[in-house]
C-alpha positions in Angstrom: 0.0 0.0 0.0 1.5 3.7 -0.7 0.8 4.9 2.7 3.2 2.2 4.2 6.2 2.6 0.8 9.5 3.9 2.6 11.1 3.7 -0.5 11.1 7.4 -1.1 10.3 7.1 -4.5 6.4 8.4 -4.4 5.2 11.4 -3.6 2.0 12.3 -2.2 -0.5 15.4 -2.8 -3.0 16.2 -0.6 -6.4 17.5 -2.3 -9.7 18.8 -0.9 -12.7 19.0 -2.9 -12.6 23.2 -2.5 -9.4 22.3 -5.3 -12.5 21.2 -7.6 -13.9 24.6 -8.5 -16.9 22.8 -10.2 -18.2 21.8 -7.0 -20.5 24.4 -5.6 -21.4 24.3 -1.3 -25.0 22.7 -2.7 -23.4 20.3 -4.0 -20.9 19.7 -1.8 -23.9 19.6 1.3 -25.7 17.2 -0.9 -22.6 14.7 -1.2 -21.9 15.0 2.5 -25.5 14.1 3.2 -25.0 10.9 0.7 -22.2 8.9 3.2 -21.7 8.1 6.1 -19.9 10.6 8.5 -16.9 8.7 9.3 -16.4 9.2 5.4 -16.5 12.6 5.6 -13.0 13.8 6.1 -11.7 11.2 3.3 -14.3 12.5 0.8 -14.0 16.5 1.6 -10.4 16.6 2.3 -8.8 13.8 1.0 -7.6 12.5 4.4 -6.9 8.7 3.9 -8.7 6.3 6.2 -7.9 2.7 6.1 -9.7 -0.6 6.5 -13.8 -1.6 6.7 -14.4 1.2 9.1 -13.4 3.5 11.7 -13.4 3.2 15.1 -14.6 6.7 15.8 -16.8 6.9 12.8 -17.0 10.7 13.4 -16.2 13.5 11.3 -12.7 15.4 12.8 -14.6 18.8 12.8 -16.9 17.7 15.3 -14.4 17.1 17.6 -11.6 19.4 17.3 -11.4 22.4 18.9 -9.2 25.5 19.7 -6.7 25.5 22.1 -7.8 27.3 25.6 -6.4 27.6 28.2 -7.8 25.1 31.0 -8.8 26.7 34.0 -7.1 25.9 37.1 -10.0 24.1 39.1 -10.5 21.5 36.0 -9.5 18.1 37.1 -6.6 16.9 34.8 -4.5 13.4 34.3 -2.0 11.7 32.2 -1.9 8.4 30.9 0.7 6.4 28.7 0.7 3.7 26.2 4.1 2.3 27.4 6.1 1.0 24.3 8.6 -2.0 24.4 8.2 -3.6 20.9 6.1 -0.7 19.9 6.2 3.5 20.2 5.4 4.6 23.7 2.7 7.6 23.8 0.7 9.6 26.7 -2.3 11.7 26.4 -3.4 15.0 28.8 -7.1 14.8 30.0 -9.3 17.7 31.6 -12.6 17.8 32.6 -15.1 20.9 32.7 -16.9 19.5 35.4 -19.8 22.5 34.5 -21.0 20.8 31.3 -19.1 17.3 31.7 -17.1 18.2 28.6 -13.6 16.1 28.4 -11.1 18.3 26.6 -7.9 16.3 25.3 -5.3 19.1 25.0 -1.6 17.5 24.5 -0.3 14.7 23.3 3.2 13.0 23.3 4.8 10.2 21.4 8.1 8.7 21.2 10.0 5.4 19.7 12.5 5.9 22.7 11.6 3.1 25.7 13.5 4.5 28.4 11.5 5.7 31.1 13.7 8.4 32.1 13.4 10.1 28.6 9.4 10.0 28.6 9.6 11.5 32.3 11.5 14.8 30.9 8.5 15.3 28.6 6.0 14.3 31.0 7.4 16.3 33.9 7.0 19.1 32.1 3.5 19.1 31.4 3.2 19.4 35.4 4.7 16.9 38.0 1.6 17.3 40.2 -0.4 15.4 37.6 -1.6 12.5 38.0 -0.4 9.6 35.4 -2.1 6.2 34.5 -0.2 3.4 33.5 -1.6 0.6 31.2 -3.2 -2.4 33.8 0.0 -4.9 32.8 2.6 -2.2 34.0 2.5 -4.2 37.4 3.6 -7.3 36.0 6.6 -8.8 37.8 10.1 -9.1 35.2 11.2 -12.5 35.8 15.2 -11.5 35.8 14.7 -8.1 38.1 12.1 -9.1 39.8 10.4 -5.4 39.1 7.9 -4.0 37.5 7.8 -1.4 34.3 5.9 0.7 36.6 8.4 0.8 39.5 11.3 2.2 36.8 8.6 5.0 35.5 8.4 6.2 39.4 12.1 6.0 39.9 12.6 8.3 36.6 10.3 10.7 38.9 7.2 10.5 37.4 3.8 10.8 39.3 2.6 7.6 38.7 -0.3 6.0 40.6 -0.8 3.2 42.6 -3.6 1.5 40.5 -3.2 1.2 36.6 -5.9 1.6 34.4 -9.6 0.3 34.8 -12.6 1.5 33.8 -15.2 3.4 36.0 -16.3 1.1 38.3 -19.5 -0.7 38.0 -22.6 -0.4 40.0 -21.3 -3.8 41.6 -18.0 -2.0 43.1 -16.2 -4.3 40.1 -13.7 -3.0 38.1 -11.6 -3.8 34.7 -10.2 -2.9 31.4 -12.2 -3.5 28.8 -12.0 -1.8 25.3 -14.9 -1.6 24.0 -17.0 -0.3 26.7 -14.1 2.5 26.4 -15.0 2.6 22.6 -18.6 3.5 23.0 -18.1 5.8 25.8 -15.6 7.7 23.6 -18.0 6.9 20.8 -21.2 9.2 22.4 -18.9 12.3 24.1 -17.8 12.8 20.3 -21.7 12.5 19.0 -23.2 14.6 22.1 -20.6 17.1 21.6 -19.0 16.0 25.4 -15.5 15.1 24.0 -13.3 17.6 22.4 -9.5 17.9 21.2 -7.0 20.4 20.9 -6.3 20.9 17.1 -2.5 20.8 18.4 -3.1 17.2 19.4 -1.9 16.3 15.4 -0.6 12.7 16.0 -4.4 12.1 17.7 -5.7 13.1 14.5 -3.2 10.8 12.7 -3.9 8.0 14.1 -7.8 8.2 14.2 -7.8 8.3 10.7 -6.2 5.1 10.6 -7.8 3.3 13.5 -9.8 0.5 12.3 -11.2 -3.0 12.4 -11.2 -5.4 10.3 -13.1 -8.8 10.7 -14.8 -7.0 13.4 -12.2 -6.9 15.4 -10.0 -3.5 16.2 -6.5 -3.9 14.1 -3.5 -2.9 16.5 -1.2 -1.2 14.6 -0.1 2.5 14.6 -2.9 3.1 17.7 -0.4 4.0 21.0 -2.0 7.5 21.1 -5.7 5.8 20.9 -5.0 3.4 23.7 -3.4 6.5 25.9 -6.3 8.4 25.4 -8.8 5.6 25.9 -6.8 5.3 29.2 -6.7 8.9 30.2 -10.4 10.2 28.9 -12.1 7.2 31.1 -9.6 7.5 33.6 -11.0 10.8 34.1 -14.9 9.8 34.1 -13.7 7.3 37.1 -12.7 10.8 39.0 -8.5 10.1 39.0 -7.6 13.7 37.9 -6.9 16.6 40.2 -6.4 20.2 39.2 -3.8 22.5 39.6 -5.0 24.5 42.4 -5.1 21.1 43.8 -1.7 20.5 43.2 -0.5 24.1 44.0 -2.1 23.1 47.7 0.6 20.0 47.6 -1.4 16.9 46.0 -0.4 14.9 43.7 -3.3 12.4 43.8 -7.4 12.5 43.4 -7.6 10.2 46.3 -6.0 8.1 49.1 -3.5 6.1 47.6 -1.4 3.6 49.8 2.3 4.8 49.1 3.7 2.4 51.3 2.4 -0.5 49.6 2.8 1.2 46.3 7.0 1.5 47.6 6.7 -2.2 49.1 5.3 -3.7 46.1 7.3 -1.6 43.1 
Protein backbone atom coordinates (compact mmCIF):
# COMPACT_ATOMS: atom_id res chain seq x y z
CA UNK A 1 0.00 0.00 0.00
CA UNK A 2 1.49 3.70 -0.74
CA UNK A 3 0.83 4.86 2.72
CA UNK A 4 3.17 2.19 4.17
CA UNK A 5 6.22 2.60 0.79
CA UNK A 6 9.45 3.90 2.62
CA UNK A 7 11.12 3.73 -0.51
CA UNK A 8 11.08 7.45 -1.10
CA UNK A 9 10.27 7.06 -4.50
CA UNK A 10 6.38 8.41 -4.37
CA UNK A 11 5.20 11.37 -3.61
CA UNK A 12 1.99 12.29 -2.19
CA UNK A 13 -0.46 15.38 -2.75
CA UNK A 14 -3.02 16.20 -0.59
CA UNK A 15 -6.41 17.51 -2.32
CA UNK A 16 -9.70 18.77 -0.93
CA UNK A 17 -12.71 19.04 -2.93
CA UNK A 18 -12.57 23.24 -2.46
CA UNK A 19 -9.42 22.29 -5.33
CA UNK A 20 -12.47 21.22 -7.62
CA UNK A 21 -13.93 24.56 -8.46
CA UNK A 22 -16.89 22.82 -10.20
CA UNK A 23 -18.23 21.84 -7.03
CA UNK A 24 -20.49 24.38 -5.60
CA UNK A 25 -21.41 24.30 -1.32
CA UNK A 26 -24.99 22.70 -2.67
CA UNK A 27 -23.39 20.27 -4.04
CA UNK A 28 -20.94 19.67 -1.83
CA UNK A 29 -23.90 19.64 1.30
CA UNK A 30 -25.69 17.24 -0.88
CA UNK A 31 -22.64 14.68 -1.18
CA UNK A 32 -21.89 14.95 2.54
CA UNK A 33 -25.46 14.06 3.17
CA UNK A 34 -25.04 10.90 0.66
CA UNK A 35 -22.16 8.92 3.15
CA UNK A 36 -21.70 8.07 6.11
CA UNK A 37 -19.85 10.56 8.50
CA UNK A 38 -16.93 8.69 9.33
CA UNK A 39 -16.41 9.22 5.44
CA UNK A 40 -16.54 12.59 5.58
CA UNK A 41 -13.04 13.78 6.12
CA UNK A 42 -11.69 11.23 3.30
CA UNK A 43 -14.30 12.47 0.81
CA UNK A 44 -14.02 16.53 1.57
CA UNK A 45 -10.36 16.65 2.27
CA UNK A 46 -8.77 13.79 1.00
CA UNK A 47 -7.56 12.47 4.39
CA UNK A 48 -6.93 8.66 3.89
CA UNK A 49 -8.75 6.32 6.17
CA UNK A 50 -7.95 2.69 6.15
CA UNK A 51 -9.73 -0.62 6.53
CA UNK A 52 -13.84 -1.58 6.69
CA UNK A 53 -14.39 1.16 9.06
CA UNK A 54 -13.44 3.50 11.72
CA UNK A 55 -13.43 3.20 15.08
CA UNK A 56 -14.59 6.67 15.80
CA UNK A 57 -16.76 6.93 12.76
CA UNK A 58 -16.97 10.66 13.43
CA UNK A 59 -16.15 13.54 11.31
CA UNK A 60 -12.69 15.43 12.79
CA UNK A 61 -14.63 18.78 12.80
CA UNK A 62 -16.86 17.65 15.25
CA UNK A 63 -14.44 17.06 17.58
CA UNK A 64 -11.59 19.45 17.31
CA UNK A 65 -11.36 22.44 18.91
CA UNK A 66 -9.24 25.52 19.69
CA UNK A 67 -6.69 25.47 22.10
CA UNK A 68 -7.77 27.33 25.58
CA UNK A 69 -6.40 27.63 28.17
CA UNK A 70 -7.80 25.09 30.95
CA UNK A 71 -8.85 26.73 34.04
CA UNK A 72 -7.12 25.89 37.14
CA UNK A 73 -9.97 24.11 39.09
CA UNK A 74 -10.51 21.49 35.99
CA UNK A 75 -9.46 18.12 37.10
CA UNK A 76 -6.58 16.89 34.81
CA UNK A 77 -4.50 13.41 34.33
CA UNK A 78 -2.02 11.72 32.17
CA UNK A 79 -1.89 8.41 30.88
CA UNK A 80 0.68 6.41 28.72
CA UNK A 81 0.72 3.71 26.15
CA UNK A 82 4.05 2.31 27.38
CA UNK A 83 6.05 1.04 24.26
CA UNK A 84 8.57 -2.01 24.41
CA UNK A 85 8.15 -3.55 20.92
CA UNK A 86 6.10 -0.65 19.89
CA UNK A 87 6.20 3.52 20.20
CA UNK A 88 5.37 4.64 23.67
CA UNK A 89 2.66 7.55 23.78
CA UNK A 90 0.75 9.57 26.69
CA UNK A 91 -2.31 11.75 26.36
CA UNK A 92 -3.41 14.98 28.83
CA UNK A 93 -7.08 14.83 30.04
CA UNK A 94 -9.33 17.72 31.60
CA UNK A 95 -12.56 17.75 32.58
CA UNK A 96 -15.07 20.90 32.68
CA UNK A 97 -16.91 19.49 35.42
CA UNK A 98 -19.85 22.47 34.54
CA UNK A 99 -20.99 20.76 31.27
CA UNK A 100 -19.10 17.28 31.68
CA UNK A 101 -17.13 18.15 28.56
CA UNK A 102 -13.58 16.15 28.39
CA UNK A 103 -11.15 18.32 26.59
CA UNK A 104 -7.90 16.26 25.30
CA UNK A 105 -5.32 19.05 25.01
CA UNK A 106 -1.65 17.45 24.55
CA UNK A 107 -0.33 14.66 23.26
CA UNK A 108 3.17 12.97 23.33
CA UNK A 109 4.84 10.22 21.39
CA UNK A 110 8.12 8.75 21.24
CA UNK A 111 10.00 5.36 19.72
CA UNK A 112 12.49 5.87 22.73
CA UNK A 113 11.60 3.12 25.67
CA UNK A 114 13.51 4.50 28.45
CA UNK A 115 11.51 5.74 31.10
CA UNK A 116 13.70 8.39 32.05
CA UNK A 117 13.36 10.08 28.59
CA UNK A 118 9.42 10.01 28.57
CA UNK A 119 9.60 11.54 32.34
CA UNK A 120 11.50 14.79 30.91
CA UNK A 121 8.46 15.35 28.62
CA UNK A 122 5.98 14.35 31.05
CA UNK A 123 7.41 16.35 33.86
CA UNK A 124 6.95 19.14 32.11
CA UNK A 125 3.50 19.14 31.44
CA UNK A 126 3.18 19.44 35.45
CA UNK A 127 4.68 16.95 38.05
CA UNK A 128 1.57 17.28 40.16
CA UNK A 129 -0.44 15.43 37.65
CA UNK A 130 -1.64 12.48 37.99
CA UNK A 131 -0.40 9.60 35.41
CA UNK A 132 -2.14 6.18 34.50
CA UNK A 133 -0.22 3.36 33.55
CA UNK A 134 -1.63 0.59 31.19
CA UNK A 135 -3.16 -2.45 33.79
CA UNK A 136 0.02 -4.87 32.81
CA UNK A 137 2.63 -2.17 34.02
CA UNK A 138 2.46 -4.21 37.38
CA UNK A 139 3.58 -7.28 35.96
CA UNK A 140 6.65 -8.76 37.77
CA UNK A 141 10.10 -9.10 35.22
CA UNK A 142 11.25 -12.47 35.84
CA UNK A 143 15.24 -11.46 35.76
CA UNK A 144 14.70 -8.15 38.14
CA UNK A 145 12.10 -9.08 39.82
CA UNK A 146 10.41 -5.36 39.14
CA UNK A 147 7.89 -3.96 37.48
CA UNK A 148 7.78 -1.42 34.27
CA UNK A 149 5.94 0.67 36.61
CA UNK A 150 8.40 0.84 39.53
CA UNK A 151 11.25 2.24 36.77
CA UNK A 152 8.55 5.04 35.52
CA UNK A 153 8.44 6.16 39.38
CA UNK A 154 12.10 6.02 39.89
CA UNK A 155 12.59 8.29 36.59
CA UNK A 156 10.32 10.72 38.94
CA UNK A 157 7.22 10.48 37.37
CA UNK A 158 3.80 10.79 39.33
CA UNK A 159 2.62 7.63 38.73
CA UNK A 160 -0.25 5.98 40.58
CA UNK A 161 -0.76 3.22 42.63
CA UNK A 162 -3.61 1.46 40.49
CA UNK A 163 -3.16 1.23 36.58
CA UNK A 164 -5.89 1.63 34.42
CA UNK A 165 -9.56 0.31 34.82
CA UNK A 166 -12.60 1.49 33.79
CA UNK A 167 -15.17 3.38 36.03
CA UNK A 168 -16.25 1.11 38.34
CA UNK A 169 -19.46 -0.70 37.98
CA UNK A 170 -22.61 -0.43 40.04
CA UNK A 171 -21.33 -3.76 41.63
CA UNK A 172 -18.00 -2.00 43.12
CA UNK A 173 -16.20 -4.33 40.11
CA UNK A 174 -13.67 -3.01 38.08
CA UNK A 175 -11.61 -3.80 34.73
CA UNK A 176 -10.16 -2.85 31.41
CA UNK A 177 -12.16 -3.51 28.81
CA UNK A 178 -12.04 -1.85 25.32
CA UNK A 179 -14.91 -1.65 23.95
CA UNK A 180 -16.95 -0.29 26.68
CA UNK A 181 -14.11 2.50 26.39
CA UNK A 182 -15.00 2.62 22.56
CA UNK A 183 -18.57 3.47 23.03
CA UNK A 184 -18.07 5.84 25.79
CA UNK A 185 -15.64 7.66 23.64
CA UNK A 186 -18.03 6.93 20.79
CA UNK A 187 -21.22 9.17 22.40
CA UNK A 188 -18.92 12.26 24.08
CA UNK A 189 -17.82 12.78 20.28
CA UNK A 190 -21.66 12.53 18.98
CA UNK A 191 -23.16 14.63 22.14
CA UNK A 192 -20.59 17.07 21.58
CA UNK A 193 -19.04 16.01 25.39
CA UNK A 194 -15.50 15.10 24.02
CA UNK A 195 -13.33 17.61 22.42
CA UNK A 196 -9.52 17.86 21.23
CA UNK A 197 -7.03 20.41 20.92
CA UNK A 198 -6.33 20.93 17.08
CA UNK A 199 -2.47 20.82 18.36
CA UNK A 200 -3.12 17.16 19.38
CA UNK A 201 -1.86 16.33 15.43
CA UNK A 202 -0.61 12.69 16.05
CA UNK A 203 -4.41 12.12 17.71
CA UNK A 204 -5.66 13.10 14.54
CA UNK A 205 -3.23 10.83 12.71
CA UNK A 206 -3.92 8.04 14.12
CA UNK A 207 -7.79 8.16 14.18
CA UNK A 208 -7.82 8.26 10.70
CA UNK A 209 -6.22 5.13 10.63
CA UNK A 210 -7.83 3.33 13.54
CA UNK A 211 -9.81 0.55 12.31
CA UNK A 212 -11.20 -3.01 12.41
CA UNK A 213 -11.18 -5.45 10.30
CA UNK A 214 -13.14 -8.82 10.70
CA UNK A 215 -14.81 -7.00 13.41
CA UNK A 216 -12.21 -6.85 15.43
CA UNK A 217 -10.05 -3.54 16.18
CA UNK A 218 -6.51 -3.93 14.08
CA UNK A 219 -3.54 -2.89 16.46
CA UNK A 220 -1.24 -1.15 14.60
CA UNK A 221 -0.14 2.49 14.65
CA UNK A 222 -2.86 3.14 17.68
CA UNK A 223 -0.37 4.01 20.98
CA UNK A 224 -1.97 7.45 21.14
CA UNK A 225 -5.66 5.84 20.90
CA UNK A 226 -5.04 3.43 23.73
CA UNK A 227 -3.40 6.53 25.89
CA UNK A 228 -6.29 8.42 25.36
CA UNK A 229 -8.79 5.64 25.95
CA UNK A 230 -6.83 5.26 29.19
CA UNK A 231 -6.67 8.93 30.20
CA UNK A 232 -10.43 10.21 28.93
CA UNK A 233 -12.14 7.15 31.11
CA UNK A 234 -9.62 7.47 33.64
CA UNK A 235 -10.96 10.77 34.09
CA UNK A 236 -14.86 9.76 34.11
CA UNK A 237 -13.65 7.30 37.10
CA UNK A 238 -12.66 10.81 39.01
CA UNK A 239 -8.48 10.08 39.04
CA UNK A 240 -7.62 13.68 37.92
CA UNK A 241 -6.93 16.63 40.16
CA UNK A 242 -6.43 20.22 39.24
CA UNK A 243 -3.79 22.46 39.60
CA UNK A 244 -5.04 24.48 42.41
CA UNK A 245 -5.13 21.13 43.78
CA UNK A 246 -1.66 20.47 43.18
CA UNK A 247 -0.50 24.08 44.02
CA UNK A 248 -2.12 23.07 47.66
CA UNK A 249 0.59 20.00 47.61
CA UNK A 250 -1.44 16.92 45.96
CA UNK A 251 -0.45 14.92 43.70
CA UNK A 252 -3.28 12.35 43.80
CA UNK A 253 -7.40 12.49 43.40
CA UNK A 254 -7.57 10.22 46.27
CA UNK A 255 -5.98 8.13 49.11
CA UNK A 256 -3.50 6.09 47.57
CA UNK A 257 -1.39 3.57 49.80
CA UNK A 258 2.28 4.79 49.09
CA UNK A 259 3.67 2.41 51.32
CA UNK A 260 2.44 -0.53 49.64
CA UNK A 261 2.84 1.17 46.28
CA UNK A 262 7.05 1.51 47.58
CA UNK A 263 6.71 -2.24 49.09
CA UNK A 264 5.30 -3.67 46.08
CA UNK A 265 7.32 -1.64 43.08
Amino acid sequence: MFMSDKSGNLYFQNATWDDAPHLDEKTKEELLASIPPWQHEMRSRGLPVLGQGQVYPVSESTIMCDPIEIPAHWPKLCAIDIGVTHDTAAVWTAIDPETDTIYVYDCYHSPDGVPSTHAMAINARGKHIPVILPHDADNTERGSGRTVASYYQDAGINVMYETFHNPMQSDGKKNNYVEPGIMQIIQRMKTGRLKVFRTCFRFFEEMRRYHRKDGKIVKKFDDTMDAARYSIMSTLANRGISDNAGAAGFNTAYDDNWDTFNTNY
